[in-house]
C-alpha positions as CSV (number, residue, x, y, z in Angstrom):
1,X,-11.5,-2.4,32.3
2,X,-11.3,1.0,33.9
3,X,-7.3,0.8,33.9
4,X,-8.1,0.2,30.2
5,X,-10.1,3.1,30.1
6,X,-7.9,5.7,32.1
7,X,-5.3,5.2,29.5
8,X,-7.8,5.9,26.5
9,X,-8.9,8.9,27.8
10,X,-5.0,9.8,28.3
11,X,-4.5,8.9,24.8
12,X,-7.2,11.0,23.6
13,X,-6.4,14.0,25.6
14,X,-2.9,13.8,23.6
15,X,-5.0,14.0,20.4
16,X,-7.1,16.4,21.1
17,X,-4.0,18.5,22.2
18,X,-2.4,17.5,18.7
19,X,-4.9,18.3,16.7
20,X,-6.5,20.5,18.6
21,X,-6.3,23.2,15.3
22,X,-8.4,20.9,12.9
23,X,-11.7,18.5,13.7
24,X,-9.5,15.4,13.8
25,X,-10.0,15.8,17.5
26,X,-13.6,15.8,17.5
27,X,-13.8,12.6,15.4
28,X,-11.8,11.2,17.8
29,X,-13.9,11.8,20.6
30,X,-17.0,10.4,19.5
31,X,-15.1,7.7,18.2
32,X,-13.8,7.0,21.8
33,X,-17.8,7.9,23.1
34,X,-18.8,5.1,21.0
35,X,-16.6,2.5,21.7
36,X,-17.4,3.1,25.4
């Protein structure tokens, strides 16, 4: 499970970076915060 989650956090991290202009990213943290 933590391999699992190292490589959600990556994939959020690339997010956030893409969308880092808009709130997309912050949806997509608390989405991540929830499923953990």
């Amino acid at each position: 499970m933590a391999i699992v989650k190292a490589t959600v956090v990556r994939v959020n991290a690339q997010l956030s970076r893409r969308m880092n202009s808009t709130h997309t990213s912050t949806t997509t943290n608390t989405g991540m915060c929830r499923l953990e």
